[in-house]
N, C-alpha and C positions, 0 to 999 in steps of 0.2 A: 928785291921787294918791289910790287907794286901797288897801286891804288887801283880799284876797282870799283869802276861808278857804274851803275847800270841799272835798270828798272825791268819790273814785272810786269805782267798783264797777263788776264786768263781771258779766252779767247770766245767769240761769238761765233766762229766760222771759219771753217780749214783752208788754206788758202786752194786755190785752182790748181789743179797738175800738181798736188804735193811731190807724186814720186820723180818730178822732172827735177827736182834740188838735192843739189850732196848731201849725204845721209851720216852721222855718224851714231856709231852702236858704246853706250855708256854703261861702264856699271860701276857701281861705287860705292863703299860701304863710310860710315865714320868710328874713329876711335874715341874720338871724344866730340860733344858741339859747343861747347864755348870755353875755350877756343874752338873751332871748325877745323878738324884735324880730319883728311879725310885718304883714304886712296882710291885709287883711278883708275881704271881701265879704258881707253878711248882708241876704240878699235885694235891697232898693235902697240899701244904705248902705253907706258905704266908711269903714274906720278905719284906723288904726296902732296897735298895743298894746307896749307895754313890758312887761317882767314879768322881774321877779327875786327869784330865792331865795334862801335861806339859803348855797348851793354857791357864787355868785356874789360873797356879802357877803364870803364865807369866802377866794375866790384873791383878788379887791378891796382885800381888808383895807379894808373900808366899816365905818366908826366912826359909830354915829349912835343914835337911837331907831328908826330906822328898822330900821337891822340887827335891833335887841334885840327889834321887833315881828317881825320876819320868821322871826327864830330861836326864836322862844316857841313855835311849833306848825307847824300847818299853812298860813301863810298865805303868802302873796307879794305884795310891792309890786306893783304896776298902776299904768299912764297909759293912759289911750286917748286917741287924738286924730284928729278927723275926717279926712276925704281928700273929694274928687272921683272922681268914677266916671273921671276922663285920670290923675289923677295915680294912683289905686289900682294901675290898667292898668300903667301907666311902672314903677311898683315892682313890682308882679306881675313883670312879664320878669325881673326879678335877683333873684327868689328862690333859694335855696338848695334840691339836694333836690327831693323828690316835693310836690306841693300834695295839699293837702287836701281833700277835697269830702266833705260829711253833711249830712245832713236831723236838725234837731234839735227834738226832739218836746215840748212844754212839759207837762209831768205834774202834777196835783194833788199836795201831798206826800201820802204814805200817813198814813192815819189812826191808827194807833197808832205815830208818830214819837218821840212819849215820852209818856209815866207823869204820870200824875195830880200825885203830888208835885212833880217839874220843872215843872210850870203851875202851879203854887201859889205856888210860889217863885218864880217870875218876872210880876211886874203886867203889863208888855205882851208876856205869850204870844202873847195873841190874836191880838193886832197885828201882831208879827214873823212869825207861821206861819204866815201870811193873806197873808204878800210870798215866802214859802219855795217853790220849786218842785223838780220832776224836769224837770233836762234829758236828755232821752236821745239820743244821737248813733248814727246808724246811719250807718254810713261807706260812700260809693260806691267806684267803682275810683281809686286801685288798692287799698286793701283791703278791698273788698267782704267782706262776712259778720261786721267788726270792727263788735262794738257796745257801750259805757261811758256810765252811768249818770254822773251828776255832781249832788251837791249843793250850792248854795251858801250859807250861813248867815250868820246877822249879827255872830257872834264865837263865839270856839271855844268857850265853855260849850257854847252849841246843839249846835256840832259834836263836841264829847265826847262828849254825852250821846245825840244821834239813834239810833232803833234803823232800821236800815237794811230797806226793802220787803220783803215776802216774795219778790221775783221777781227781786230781786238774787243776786250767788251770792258772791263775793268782795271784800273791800275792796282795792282796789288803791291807795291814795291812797302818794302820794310813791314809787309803780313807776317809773318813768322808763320804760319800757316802754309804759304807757301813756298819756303824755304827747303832744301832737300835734306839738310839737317835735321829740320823740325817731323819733317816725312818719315827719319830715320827711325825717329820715337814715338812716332803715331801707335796705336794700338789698333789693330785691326779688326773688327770683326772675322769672325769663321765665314768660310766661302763654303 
């Protein structure tokens, strides 16, 4: 199990040289979204994800530390668990909903992330923002043109305090809108 703290943002401007950053090819369907049951395809690896929020704890009536971490901020519990390239397949057919298909772009964090003082204050800065990345999602059909910034941090101080790229435009984090779950269940218009 882990926690997962991380923030959104939809984007004002692509960065420079996108295709100079490691690329990875996602596709993903869900079987269920609350809980956020999903599977995975990420290039040659196949997983299963669990993931639950605070909404979940909440109809549940889940009593735990676990809750009390999930409702403290931004975070959600996570499992991942391996799969096979037959079994991904076999779960793939009974997804729920539209699948997911994006290329996710692995970004340097931005250099001015935070202020001199926040590195002061924390002894393994270094260390933690030297593992911090920009994922960027650029989503294929069917929502081509949908593209969300995501950052993942190593607990919410970091995450309070991050000042977000200049090329980002909006915090979207906790929109359900922008969630891939919620994307699952979108209704599309005809193309």
């Amino acid at each position: 199990m882990g926690l997962e703290i991380e923030r959104k943002f939809t984007v004002k401007n692509m960065p420079n040289k996108l295709e100079d950053y490691p690329v990875r090819v996602i596709e993903q369907g869900y079987l269920s979204v609350i809980p956020a049951i999903r599977v995975r395809r990420e290039d040659d690896h196949y997983y299963m994800t669990y993931k639950a929020g605070k909404e979940f704890c909440k109809v549940n009536a889940i009593e735990s530390q676990e809750q009390e971490d999930i409702e403290g901020g931004i975070g959600k519990t996570e499992y991942n668990m391996p799969l096979d390239k037959d079994s991904y397949e076999h779960l793939a057919k009974k997804a729920d909903g539209n699948v997911i298909r994006k290329k996710r772009y692995i970004i340097p964090l931005n250099p001015d992330a935070y202020d001199s003082d926040f590195a002061k204050g924390h002894p393994d800065f270094e260390e933690k923002i030297s593992q911090m990345k920009i994922e960027l999602d650029v989503f294929g059909a069917p929502f081509d043109g949908r593209v969300i910034a995501e950052v993942e941090f190593p607990d919410e101080d970091y995450a309070e305090k991050y000042r977000p790229a200049e090329w980002f435009l909006e915090d979207v984090t906790g929109d359900v809108r922008y969630s891939n779950a919620q994307m699952s269940k979108e209704i599309l218009p005809d193309r």
